[in-house]
C-alpha positions as CSV (number, residue, x, y, z in Angstrom):
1,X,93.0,129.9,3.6
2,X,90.8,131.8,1.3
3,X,91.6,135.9,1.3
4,X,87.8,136.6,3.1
5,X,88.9,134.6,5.4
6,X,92.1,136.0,5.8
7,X,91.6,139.6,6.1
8,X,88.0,138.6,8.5
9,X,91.2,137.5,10.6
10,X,93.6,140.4,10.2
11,X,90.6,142.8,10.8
12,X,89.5,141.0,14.2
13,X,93.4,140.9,15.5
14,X,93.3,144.9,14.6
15,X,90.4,145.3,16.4
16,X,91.9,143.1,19.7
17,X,95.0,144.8,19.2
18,X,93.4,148.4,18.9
19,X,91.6,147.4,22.1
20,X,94.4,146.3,24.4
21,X,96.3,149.7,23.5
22,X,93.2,151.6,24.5
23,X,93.2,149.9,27.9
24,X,96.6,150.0,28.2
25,X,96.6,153.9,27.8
26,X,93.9,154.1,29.9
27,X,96.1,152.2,32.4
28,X,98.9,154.1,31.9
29,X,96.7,157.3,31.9
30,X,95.4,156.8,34.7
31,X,98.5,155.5,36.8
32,X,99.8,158.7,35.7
33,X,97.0,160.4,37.5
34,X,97.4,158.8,40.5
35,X,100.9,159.4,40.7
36,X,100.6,163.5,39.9
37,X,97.4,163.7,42.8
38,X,98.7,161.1,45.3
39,X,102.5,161.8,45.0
40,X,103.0,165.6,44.9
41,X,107.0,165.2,44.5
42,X,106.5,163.3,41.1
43,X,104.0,166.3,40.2
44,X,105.5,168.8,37.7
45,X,104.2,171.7,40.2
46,X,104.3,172.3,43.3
47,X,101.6,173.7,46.1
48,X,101.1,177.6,46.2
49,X,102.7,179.1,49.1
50,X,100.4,180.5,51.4
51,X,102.9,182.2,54.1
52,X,104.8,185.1,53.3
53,X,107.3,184.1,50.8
54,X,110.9,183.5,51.6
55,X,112.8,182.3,48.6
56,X,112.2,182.4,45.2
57,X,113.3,180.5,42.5
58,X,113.7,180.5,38.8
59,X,116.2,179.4,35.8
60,X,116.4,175.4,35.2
61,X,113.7,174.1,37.1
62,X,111.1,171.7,36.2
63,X,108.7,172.7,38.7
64,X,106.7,175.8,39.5
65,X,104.0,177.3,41.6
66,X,103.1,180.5,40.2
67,X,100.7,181.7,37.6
68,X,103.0,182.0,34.8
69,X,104.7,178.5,35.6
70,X,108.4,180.0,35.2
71,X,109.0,180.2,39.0
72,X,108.6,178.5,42.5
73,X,108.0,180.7,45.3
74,X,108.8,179.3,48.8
75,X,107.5,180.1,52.1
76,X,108.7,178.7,55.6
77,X,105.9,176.0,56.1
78,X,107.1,174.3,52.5
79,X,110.7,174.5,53.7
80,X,110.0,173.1,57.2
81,X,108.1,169.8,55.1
82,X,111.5,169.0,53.6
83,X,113.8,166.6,55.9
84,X,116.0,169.0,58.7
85,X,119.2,168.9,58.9
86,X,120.9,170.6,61.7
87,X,124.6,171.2,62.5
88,X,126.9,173.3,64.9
89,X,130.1,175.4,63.3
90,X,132.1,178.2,63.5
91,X,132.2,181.0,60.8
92,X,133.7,184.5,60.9
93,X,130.6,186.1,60.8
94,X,129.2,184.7,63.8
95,X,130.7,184.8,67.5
96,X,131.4,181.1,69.0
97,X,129.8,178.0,67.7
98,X,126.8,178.2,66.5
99,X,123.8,175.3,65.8
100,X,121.7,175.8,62.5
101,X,118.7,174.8,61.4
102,X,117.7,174.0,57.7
103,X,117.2,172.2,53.9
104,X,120.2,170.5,52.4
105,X,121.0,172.4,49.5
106,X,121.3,169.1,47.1
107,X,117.1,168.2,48.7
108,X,116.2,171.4,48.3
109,X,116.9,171.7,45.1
110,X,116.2,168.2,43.8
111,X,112.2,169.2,45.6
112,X,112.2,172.9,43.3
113,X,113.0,171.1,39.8
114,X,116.4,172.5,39.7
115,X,118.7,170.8,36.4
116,X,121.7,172.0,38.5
117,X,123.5,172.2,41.2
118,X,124.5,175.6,40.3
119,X,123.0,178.7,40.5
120,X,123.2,182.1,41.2
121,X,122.4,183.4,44.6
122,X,121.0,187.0,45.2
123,X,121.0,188.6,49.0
124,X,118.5,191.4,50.4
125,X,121.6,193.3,50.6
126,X,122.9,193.2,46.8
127,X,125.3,190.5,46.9
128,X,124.9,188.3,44.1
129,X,127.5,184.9,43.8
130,X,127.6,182.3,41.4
131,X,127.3,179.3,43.5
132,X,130.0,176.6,41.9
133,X,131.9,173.2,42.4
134,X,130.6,172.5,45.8
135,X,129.8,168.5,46.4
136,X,126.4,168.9,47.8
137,X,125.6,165.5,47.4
138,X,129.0,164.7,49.5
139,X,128.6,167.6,52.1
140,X,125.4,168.5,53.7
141,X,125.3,172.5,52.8
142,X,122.0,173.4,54.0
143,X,119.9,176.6,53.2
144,X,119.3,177.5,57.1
145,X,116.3,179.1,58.4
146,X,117.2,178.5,62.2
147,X,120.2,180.1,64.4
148,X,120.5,178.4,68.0
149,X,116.9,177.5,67.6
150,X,115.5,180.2,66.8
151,X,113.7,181.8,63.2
152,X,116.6,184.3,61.6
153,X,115.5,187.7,61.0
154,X,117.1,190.3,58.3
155,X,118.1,192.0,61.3
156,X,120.6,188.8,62.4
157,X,121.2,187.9,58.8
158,X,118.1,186.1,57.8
159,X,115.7,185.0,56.8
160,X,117.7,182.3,54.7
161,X,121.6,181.8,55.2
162,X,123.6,179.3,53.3
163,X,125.9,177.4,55.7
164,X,128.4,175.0,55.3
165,X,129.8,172.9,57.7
166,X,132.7,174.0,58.0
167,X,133.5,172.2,61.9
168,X,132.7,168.4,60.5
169,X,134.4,169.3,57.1
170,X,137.7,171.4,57.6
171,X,138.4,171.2,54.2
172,X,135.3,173.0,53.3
173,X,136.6,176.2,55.1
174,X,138.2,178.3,52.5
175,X,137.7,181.6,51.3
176,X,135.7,180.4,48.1
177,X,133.4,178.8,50.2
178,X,133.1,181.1,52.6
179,X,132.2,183.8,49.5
180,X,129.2,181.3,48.9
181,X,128.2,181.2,52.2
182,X,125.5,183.7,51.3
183,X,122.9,185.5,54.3
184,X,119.8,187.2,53.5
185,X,119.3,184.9,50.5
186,X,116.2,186.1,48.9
187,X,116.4,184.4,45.1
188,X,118.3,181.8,43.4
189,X,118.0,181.6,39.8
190,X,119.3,177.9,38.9
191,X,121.9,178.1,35.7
């Protein structure tokens, strides 16, 4: 094959080849589109909240919905869109059995972004816990917004309490755990 002839043919399979990498970006571009619009969970941010906010969150996360991207803020409409879980236990805190209402910690997190499982909590009232070596993929520990049905207040504790299960998981009811049962949550920075 004479060398014309051979680079005429080099040049037209860089040309083809050129071309089926610019559609197949394009593709790819434009699957990636789809999936950030049409799939909000695969979406590296998250809606703004529009209700008074509950929770915020910061640290390892992957996901944000604030202005300077370094933080998800959480209001009861976004939590109430994520599957319920609801359970009925007895604590120490709280007189008989009680039913709550809320997010399982492991889906609440996975929907924020969070790297971890761990983080550190912080309560209305000051207390701060790093929360540590809990299963939550094993035991549904849920951030709860409902006692007996009805919206928690900071008056009874609220507006977020993390509860375990401590009636359908006995061994889950020691004093470690119960130090991470945390009320009034108001921010959880994820370590």
């Amino acid at each position: 094959m004479p060398i014309t002839k051979f680079t005429e043919v080099t040049q037209t399979l860089r040309k083809t080849q050129c071309a089926a990498s610019a559609k197949g970006f394009s593709m790819l571009l434009s699957l990636a589109l789809l999936l950030g619009t049409a799939f909000p969970a695969f979406s590296a941010d998250l809606p703004e909240a529009e209700g008074e906010i509950l929770i915020k969150i910061t640290g390892n996360i992957s996901k944000s919905n604030t202005e300077g991207k370094s933080s998800v803020e959480i209001d009861k409409a976004m939590l109430e869109s994520l599957p319920v879980v609801t359970f009925s236990t007895v604590t120490p805190w709280t007189e008989g059995n009680v039913e709550w209402t809320g997010v399982r910690l492991n889906e609440f997190l996975e929907y924020i972004g969070a790297e971890s499982h761990e983080f550190h909590v912080k309560a209305l009232d000051g207390y701060e816990v790093d929360f540590r070596n809990v299963d939550l993929d094993k035991f549904p520990v849920i951030l709860a917004y409902k006692q007996n049905g009805e919206y928690m207040s900071v008056r009874n504790l609220g507006p977020l309490w993390i509860m375990f299960p401590f009636a359908d998981f006995p061994e889950l009811d020691i004093q470690f755990n119960r130090s991470l049962s945390v009320w009034q949550v108001r921010e959880i920075e994820v370590l």
